[in-house]
C-alpha positions as CSV (number, residue, x, y, z in Angstrom):
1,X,-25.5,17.9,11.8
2,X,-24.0,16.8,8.6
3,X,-21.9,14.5,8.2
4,X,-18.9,15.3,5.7
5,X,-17.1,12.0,4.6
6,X,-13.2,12.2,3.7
7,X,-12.2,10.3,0.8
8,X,-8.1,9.6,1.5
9,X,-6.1,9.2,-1.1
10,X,-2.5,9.0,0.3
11,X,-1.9,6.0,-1.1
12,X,-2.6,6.8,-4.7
13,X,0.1,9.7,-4.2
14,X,3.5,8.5,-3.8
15,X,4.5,5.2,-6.0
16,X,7.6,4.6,-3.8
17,X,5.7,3.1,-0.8
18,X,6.9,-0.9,-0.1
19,X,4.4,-3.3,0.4
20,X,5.0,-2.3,3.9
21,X,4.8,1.0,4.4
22,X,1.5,0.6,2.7
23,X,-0.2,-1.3,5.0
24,X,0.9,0.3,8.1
25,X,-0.7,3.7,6.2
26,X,-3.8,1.7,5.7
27,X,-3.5,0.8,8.9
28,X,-3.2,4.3,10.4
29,X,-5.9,5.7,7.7
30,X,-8.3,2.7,9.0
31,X,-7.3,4.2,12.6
32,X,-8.2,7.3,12.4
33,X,-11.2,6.2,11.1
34,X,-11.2,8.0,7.3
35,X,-14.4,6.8,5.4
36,X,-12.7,6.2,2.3
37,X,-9.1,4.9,1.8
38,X,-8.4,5.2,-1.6
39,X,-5.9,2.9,-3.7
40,X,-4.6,3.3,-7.2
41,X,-5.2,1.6,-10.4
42,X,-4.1,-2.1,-10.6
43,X,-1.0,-2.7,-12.4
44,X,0.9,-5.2,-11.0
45,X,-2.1,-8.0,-11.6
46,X,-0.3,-10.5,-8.5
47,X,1.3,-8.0,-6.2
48,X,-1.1,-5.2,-6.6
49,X,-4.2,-7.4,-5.9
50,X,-2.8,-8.9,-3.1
51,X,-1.8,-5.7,-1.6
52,X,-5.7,-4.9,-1.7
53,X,-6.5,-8.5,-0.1
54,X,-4.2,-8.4,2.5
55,X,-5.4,-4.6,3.7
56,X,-8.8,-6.0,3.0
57,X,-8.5,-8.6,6.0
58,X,-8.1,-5.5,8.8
59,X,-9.9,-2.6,7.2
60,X,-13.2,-3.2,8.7
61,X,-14.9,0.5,9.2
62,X,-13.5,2.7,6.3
63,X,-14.5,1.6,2.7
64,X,-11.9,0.5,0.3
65,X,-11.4,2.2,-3.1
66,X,-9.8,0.9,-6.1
67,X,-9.4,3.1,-8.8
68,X,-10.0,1.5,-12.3
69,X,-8.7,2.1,-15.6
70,X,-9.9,3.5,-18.7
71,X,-10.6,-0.1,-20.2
72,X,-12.9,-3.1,-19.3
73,X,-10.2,-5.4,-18.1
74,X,-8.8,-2.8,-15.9
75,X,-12.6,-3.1,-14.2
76,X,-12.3,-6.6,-13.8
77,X,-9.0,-6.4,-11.9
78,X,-10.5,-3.9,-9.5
79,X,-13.6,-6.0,-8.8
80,X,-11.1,-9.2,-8.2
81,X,-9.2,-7.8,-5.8
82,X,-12.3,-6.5,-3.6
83,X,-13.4,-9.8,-3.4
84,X,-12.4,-10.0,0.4
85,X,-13.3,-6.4,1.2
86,X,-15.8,-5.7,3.7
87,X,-16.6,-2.7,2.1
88,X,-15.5,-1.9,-1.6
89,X,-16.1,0.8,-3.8
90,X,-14.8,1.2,-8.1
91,X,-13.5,4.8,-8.9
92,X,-13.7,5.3,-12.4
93,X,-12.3,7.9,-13.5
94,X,-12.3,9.9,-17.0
95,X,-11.5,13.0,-18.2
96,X,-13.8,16.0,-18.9
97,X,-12.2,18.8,-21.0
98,X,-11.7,19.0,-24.7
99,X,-8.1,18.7,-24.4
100,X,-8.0,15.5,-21.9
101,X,-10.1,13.4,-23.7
102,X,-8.6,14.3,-26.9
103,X,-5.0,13.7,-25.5
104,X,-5.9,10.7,-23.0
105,X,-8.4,8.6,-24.8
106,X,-8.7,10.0,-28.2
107,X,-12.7,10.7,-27.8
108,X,-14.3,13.7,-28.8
109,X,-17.7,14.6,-26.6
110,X,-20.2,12.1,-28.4
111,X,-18.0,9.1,-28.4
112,X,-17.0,9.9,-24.2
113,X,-20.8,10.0,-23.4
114,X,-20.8,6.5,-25.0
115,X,-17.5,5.5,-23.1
116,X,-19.1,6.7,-19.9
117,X,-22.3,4.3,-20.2
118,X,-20.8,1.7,-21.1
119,X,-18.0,2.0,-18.6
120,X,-19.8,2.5,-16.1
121,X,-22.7,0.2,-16.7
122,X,-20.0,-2.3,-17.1
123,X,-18.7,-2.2,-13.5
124,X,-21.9,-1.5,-11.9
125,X,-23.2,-5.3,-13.2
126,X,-20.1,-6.4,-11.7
127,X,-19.6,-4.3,-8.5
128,X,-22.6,-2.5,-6.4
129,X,-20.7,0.9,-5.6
130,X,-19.3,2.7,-8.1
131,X,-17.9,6.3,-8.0
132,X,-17.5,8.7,-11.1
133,X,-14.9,10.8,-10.7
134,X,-14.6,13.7,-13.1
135,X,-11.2,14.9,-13.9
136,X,-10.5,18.3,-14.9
137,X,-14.1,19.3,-14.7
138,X,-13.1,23.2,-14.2
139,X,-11.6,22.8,-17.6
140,X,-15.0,21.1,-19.3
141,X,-18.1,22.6,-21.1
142,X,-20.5,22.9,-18.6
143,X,-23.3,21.5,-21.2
144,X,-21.3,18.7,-21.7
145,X,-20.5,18.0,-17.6
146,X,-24.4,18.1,-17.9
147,X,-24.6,15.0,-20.7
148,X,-22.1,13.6,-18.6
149,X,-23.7,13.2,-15.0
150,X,-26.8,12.5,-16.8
151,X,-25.0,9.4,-18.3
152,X,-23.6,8.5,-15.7
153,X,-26.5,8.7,-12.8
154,X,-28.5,7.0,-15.4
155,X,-26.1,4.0,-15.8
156,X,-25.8,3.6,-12.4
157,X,-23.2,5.3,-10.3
158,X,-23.7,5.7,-6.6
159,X,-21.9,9.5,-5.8
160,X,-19.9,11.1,-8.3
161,X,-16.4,13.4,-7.6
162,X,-15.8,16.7,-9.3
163,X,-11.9,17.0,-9.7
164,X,-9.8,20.2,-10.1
165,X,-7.2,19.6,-11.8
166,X,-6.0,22.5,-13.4
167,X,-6.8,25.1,-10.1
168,X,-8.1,27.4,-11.9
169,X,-10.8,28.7,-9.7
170,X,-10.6,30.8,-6.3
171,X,-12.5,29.0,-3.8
172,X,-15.7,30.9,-4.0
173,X,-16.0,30.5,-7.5
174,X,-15.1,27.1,-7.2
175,X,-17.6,26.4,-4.4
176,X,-20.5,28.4,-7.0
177,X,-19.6,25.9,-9.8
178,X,-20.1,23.1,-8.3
179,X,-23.5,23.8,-6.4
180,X,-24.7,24.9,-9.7
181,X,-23.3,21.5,-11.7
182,X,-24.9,19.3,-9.1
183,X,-28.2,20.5,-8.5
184,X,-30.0,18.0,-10.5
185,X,-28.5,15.3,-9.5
186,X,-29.7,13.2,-6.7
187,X,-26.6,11.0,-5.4
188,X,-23.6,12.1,-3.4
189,X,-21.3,14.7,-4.6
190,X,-17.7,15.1,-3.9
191,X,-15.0,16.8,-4.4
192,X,-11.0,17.2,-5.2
193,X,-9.1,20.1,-5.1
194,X,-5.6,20.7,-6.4
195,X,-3.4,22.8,-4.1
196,X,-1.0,24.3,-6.4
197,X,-2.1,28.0,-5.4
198,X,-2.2,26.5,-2.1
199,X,-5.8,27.4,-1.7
200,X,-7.4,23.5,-1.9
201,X,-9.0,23.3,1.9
202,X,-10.0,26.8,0.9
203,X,-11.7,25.6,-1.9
204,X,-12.7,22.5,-0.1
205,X,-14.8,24.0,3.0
206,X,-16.7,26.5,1.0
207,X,-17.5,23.6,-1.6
208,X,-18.4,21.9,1.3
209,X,-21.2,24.8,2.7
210,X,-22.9,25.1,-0.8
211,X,-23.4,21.2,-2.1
212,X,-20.6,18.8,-1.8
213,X,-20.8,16.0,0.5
214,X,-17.2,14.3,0.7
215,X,-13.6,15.8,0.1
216,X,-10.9,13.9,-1.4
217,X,-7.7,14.2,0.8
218,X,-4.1,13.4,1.0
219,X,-1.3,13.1,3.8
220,X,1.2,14.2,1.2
221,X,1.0,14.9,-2.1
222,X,-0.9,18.2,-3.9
223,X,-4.7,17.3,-3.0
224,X,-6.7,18.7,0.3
225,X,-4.0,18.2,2.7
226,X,-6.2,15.6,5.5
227,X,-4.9,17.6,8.8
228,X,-5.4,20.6,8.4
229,X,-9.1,19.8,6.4
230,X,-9.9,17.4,9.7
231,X,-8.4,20.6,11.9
232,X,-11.1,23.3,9.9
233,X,-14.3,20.9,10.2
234,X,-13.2,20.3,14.1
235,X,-12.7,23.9,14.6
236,X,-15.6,26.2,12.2
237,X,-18.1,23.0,11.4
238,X,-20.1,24.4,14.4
239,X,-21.1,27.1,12.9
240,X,-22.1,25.9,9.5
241,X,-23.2,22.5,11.3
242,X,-20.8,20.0,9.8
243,X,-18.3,17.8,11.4
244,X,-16.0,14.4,10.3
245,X,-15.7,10.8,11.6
246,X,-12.2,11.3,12.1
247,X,-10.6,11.0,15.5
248,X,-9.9,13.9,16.2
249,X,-8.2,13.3,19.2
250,X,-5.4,11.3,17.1
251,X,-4.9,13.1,14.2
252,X,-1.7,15.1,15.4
253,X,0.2,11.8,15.9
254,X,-1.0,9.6,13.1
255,X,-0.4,12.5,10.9
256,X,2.9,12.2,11.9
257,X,3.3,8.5,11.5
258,X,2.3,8.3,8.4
259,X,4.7,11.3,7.4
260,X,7.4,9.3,9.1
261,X,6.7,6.6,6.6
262,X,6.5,8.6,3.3
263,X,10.2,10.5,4.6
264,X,11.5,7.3,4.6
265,X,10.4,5.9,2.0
266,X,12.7,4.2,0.5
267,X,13.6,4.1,-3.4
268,X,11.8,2.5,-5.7
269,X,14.7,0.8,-8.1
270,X,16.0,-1.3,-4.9
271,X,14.0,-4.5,-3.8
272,X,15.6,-4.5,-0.4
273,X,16.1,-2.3,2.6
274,X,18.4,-2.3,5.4
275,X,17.4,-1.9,8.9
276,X,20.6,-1.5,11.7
277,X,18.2,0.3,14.3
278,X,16.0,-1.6,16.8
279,X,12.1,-0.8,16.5
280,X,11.3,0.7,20.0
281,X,7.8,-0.5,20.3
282,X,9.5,-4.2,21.7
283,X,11.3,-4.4,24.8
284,X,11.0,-8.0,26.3
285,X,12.7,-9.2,29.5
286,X,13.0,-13.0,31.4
287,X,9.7,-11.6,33.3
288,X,7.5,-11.4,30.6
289,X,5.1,-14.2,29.6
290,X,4.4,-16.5,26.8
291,X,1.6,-14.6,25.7
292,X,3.5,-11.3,25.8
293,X,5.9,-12.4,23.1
294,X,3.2,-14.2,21.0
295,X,1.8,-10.8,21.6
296,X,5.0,-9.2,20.4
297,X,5.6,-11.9,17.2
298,X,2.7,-10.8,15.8
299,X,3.5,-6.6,16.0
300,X,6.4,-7.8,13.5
301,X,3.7,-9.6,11.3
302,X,4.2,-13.0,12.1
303,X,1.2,-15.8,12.2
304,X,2.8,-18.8,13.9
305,X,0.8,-22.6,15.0
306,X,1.4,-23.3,18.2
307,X,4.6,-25.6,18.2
308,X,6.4,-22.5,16.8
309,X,5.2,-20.6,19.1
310,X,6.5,-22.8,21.8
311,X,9.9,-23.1,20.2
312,X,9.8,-19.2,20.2
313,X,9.4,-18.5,23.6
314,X,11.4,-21.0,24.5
315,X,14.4,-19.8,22.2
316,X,13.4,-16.3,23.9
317,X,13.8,-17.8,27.6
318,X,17.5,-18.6,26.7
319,X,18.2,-15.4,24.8
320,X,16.5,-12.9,27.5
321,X,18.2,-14.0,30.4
322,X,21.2,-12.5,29.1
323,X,19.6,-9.4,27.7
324,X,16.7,-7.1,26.4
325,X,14.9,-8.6,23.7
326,X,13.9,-5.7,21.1
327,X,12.8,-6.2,17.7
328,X,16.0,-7.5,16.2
329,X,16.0,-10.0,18.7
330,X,12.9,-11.3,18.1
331,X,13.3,-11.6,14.1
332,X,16.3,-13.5,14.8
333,X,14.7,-15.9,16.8
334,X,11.3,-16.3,14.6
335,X,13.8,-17.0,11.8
336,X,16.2,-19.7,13.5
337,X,13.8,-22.0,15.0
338,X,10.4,-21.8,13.7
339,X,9.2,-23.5,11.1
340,X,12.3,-25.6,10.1
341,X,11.6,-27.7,6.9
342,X,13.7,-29.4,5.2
343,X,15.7,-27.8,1.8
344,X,14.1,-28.1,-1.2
345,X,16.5,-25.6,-2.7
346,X,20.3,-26.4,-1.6
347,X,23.1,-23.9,-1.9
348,X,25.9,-25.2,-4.3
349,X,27.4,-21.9,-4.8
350,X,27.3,-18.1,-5.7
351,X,29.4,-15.8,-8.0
352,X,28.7,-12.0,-7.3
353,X,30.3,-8.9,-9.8
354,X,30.2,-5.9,-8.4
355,X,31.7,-1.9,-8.8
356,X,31.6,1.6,-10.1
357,X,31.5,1.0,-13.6
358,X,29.8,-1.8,-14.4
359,X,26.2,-2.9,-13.2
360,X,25.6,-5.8,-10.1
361,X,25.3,-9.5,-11.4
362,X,25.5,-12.5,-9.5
363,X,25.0,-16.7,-10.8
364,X,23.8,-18.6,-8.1
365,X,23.4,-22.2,-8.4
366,X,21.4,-24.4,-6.4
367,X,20.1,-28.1,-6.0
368,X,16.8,-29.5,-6.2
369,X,15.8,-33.0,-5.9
370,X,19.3,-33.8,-7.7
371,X,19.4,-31.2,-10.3
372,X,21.2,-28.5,-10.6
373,X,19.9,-25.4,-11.6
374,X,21.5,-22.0,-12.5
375,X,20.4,-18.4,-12.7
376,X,22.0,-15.3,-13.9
377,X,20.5,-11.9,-13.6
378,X,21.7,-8.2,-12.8
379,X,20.5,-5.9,-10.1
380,X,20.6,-3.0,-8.2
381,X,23.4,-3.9,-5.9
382,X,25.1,-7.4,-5.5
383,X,22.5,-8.7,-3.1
384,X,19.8,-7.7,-5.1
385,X,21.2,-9.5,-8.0
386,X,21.6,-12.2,-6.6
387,X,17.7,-12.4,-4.6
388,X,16.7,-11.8,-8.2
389,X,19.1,-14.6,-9.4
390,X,17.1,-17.0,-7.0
391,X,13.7,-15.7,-8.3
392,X,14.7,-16.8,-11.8
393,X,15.7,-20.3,-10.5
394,X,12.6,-20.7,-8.2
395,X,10.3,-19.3,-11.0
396,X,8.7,-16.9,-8.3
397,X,8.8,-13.7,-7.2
398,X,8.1,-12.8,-3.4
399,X,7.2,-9.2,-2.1
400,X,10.6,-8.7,0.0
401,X,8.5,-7.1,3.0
402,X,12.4,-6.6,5.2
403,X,16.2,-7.0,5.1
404,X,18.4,-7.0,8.1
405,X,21.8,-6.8,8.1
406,X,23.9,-7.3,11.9
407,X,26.9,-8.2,13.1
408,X,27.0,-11.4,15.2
409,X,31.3,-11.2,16.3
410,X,33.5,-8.7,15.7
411,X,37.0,-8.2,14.3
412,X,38.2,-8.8,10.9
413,X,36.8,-12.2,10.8
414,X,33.0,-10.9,11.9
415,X,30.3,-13.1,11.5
416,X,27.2,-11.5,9.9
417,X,23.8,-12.6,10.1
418,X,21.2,-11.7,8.1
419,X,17.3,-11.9,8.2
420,X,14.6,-11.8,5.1
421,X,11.2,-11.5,5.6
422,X,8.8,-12.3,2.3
423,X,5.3,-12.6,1.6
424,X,3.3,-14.9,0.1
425,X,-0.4,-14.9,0.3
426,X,-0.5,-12.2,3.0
427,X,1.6,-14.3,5.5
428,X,5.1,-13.6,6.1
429,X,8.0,-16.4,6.0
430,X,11.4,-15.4,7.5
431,X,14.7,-16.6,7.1
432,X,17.6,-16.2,8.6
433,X,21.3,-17.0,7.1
434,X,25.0,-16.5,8.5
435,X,28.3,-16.1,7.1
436,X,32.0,-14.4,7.5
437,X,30.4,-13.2,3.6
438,X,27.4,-10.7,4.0
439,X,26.4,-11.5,0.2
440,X,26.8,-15.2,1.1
441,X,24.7,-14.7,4.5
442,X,21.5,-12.6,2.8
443,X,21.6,-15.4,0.0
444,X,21.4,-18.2,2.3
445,X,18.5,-16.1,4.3
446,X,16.4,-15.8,1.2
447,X,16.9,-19.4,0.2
448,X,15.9,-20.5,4.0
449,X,12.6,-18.1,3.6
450,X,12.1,-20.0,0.0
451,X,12.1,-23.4,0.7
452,X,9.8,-22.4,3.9
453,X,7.1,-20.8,1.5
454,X,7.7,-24.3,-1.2
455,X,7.3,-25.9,2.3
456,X,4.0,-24.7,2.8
457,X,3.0,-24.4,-1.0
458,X,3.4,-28.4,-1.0
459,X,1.6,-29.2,2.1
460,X,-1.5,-27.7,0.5
């Protein structure tokens, strides 16, 4: 029975996803046991390539694919951030017709065959598996697709992707144009169809019973939607003899998952989000062991040594025997008694400036081995102002991975709490800071999380 592979490319689709929300998705791609998960272009050099590390250190089975740019250093950043994949793949990808050439890289057809070589010859010297991914190929001269795959096999790429774009073709003449386009070649064909008549698993599956070997999906966005592709092969592939890797016993609910994420994704122009619901996967009681809650520490993302540990449960002994321990819970006690260091950056003070007609600013000032140091900056929000404010002082910028916000009294005179959750090198530091101020309690939080990152940083 054939084997088709499925290429996922949820990742590539929505730019809105936190730092977060991307992993668990990788996680839940890696799950359901896609062959390819698929990540976009590197833009971002710090944050982007250690997005790819840090899913690089669970995604074991599917193979990891960075897309690459349309110029040599954009190569160079994919390859760097595979460095710690298990298994890696470059997409290149350029387009085909007369139009996209002209209007994306200012090439006519002779000087695109050349871009193509050396492209590609480029990243397969620096990376073994390379994909060529054709965009808007329904759109291209077929005597030039010709030149092109010829170029391309010959400089090396391992399988190569024939895009719609434009969805111009009904599925069965779609599925005839490309078994006649890759006849002659001898490496893995693939395809991506645009569902903008709605007709790309149409196109898909028929492409599928004349040549092509892998599909390109997507969760959401306008490719080969991956459920109901995964639902076709489990359901016909009988009869034509093909079938999937994917679990298709937990596609219904990790479907759903990672729909849950992308719904709630949040926007894009605010570095923080604020959480005032418990996460119902942690419900710890007095009964439950030391090595349920290290158990439970580490579902929030947490990596601590062993003293910390100990101080956690013990923390948690105190704290559970007056109630549940959920998720909330549990931050709060990570953050207030592990890994206590002392302050390298000290409060002094904080000046926040905030309404409807004028944009968020805040001047913090802090202390650091005796000097004083200021920063100034404008946000989206007071507290993001002023997290930004602290970035400019420290000289650093942190992927904010969560933001909690809870009341610890009540009345007029409530106490707030607040908890912040960054990470550095794939390892997450939290902090935790209180005041009758909420501003003054989130800034004190990301300071704690600071100085515990310096902390580490100096121990080095």
């Amino acid at each position: 029975m054939k084997k088709i592979r499925i290429a996922d490319s949820t990742l590539c689709a929505n730019n809105n996803f936190t730092f977060k929300e991307k992993i668990e998705i990788a996680r839940h791609l890696e799950n359901l046991n896609v062959d390819v998960i698929e990540l976009p272009e590197i833009k971002k050099s710090k944050t982007d390539t250690l997005l790819v590390r840090t899913i690089s250190s669970f995604v074991k089975n599917s193979v990891l694919s960075v897309a690459a740019g349309s110029t040599i250093e954009s190569i160079d950043e994919a390859v760097a951030s595979l460095s710690s994949a298990a298994k890696g793949s470059i997409r290149i990808s350029l387009p085909m017709s007369p139009v996209g050439m002209e209007y994306s890289l200012h090439k006519k057809a002779p000087k695109m065959l050349e871009w193509i070589e050396k492209t590609i010859s480029y990243a397969v010297s620096k990376y073994p598996d390379v994909e060529f991914s054709m965009s808007d190929v329904t759109r291209a001269e077929e005597d030039f697709i010709a030149d092109a795959l010829k170029t391309a096999v010959k400089a090396g790429a391992k399988s190569v992707c024939f895009c719609d774009t434009a969805a111009l073709m009904l599925p069965d003449e779609f599925a005839s144009f490309i078994e006649k386009i890759s006849k002659d070649i001898n490496i893995p064909v693939g395809v991506s169809c645009s569902d903008k008549n709605g007709l790309a698993c149409a196109d898909a599956i028929l492409a599928v019973k004349k040549s092509a070997e892998y599909v390109r999906t997507s969760v959401c966005g306008e490719l080969v939607d991956l459920e109901t592709f995964a639902t076709m092969l489990k359901n016909c592939g009988n009869n034509f003899d093909v079938s999937s890797n994917v679990k298709y016993t937990e596609l219904n609910r990790t479907i759903k998952q990672i729909k849950r994420i992308a719904d709630n994704s949040k926007d894009e122009k605010s570095s923080m989000t604020i959480i005032d619901s418990d996460k119902p996967a942690i419900r710890l009681d007095e009964k439950d062991s030391a090595q349920d809650v290290q158990a439970a520490v580490k579902m929030l993302g947490y990596d601590l040594s062993d003293e910390d540990s100990l101080k956690v449960f013990e923390e948690f002994k105190r704290v559970a025997a007056k109630k549940t321990v959920g998720a909330k819970e549990l931050d709060a006690i990570v953050a207030s008694v592990s890994l206590q260091v002392p302050e390298k950056y000290k409060l002094i003070s904080y000046v926040t400036n905030n309404g409807n007609i004028i944009s968020s600013s805040a001047q913090i000032t802090l202390e650091k081995d005796g000097e004083t140091l200021n920063g100034i900056c404008i946000g989206d929000g007071p507290i993001d102002a002023a997290f930004h404010a602290v970035e400019q002082i420290t000289g650093n910028q942190y992927e904010l991975d969560d933001f909690q916000i809870q009341s610890v009294t009540e009345g007029k005179e409530a106490v707030g709490s607040a908890i912040v959750k960054l990470r550095c090198d794939g390892k997450l530091f939290s902090g935790n800071g209180i005041s009758t101020d909420i501003i003054g309690a989130a800034v004190r939080a990301y300071i704690n999380a600071v100085n515990k990152i310096a902390y580490e940083e100096d121990e080095k």
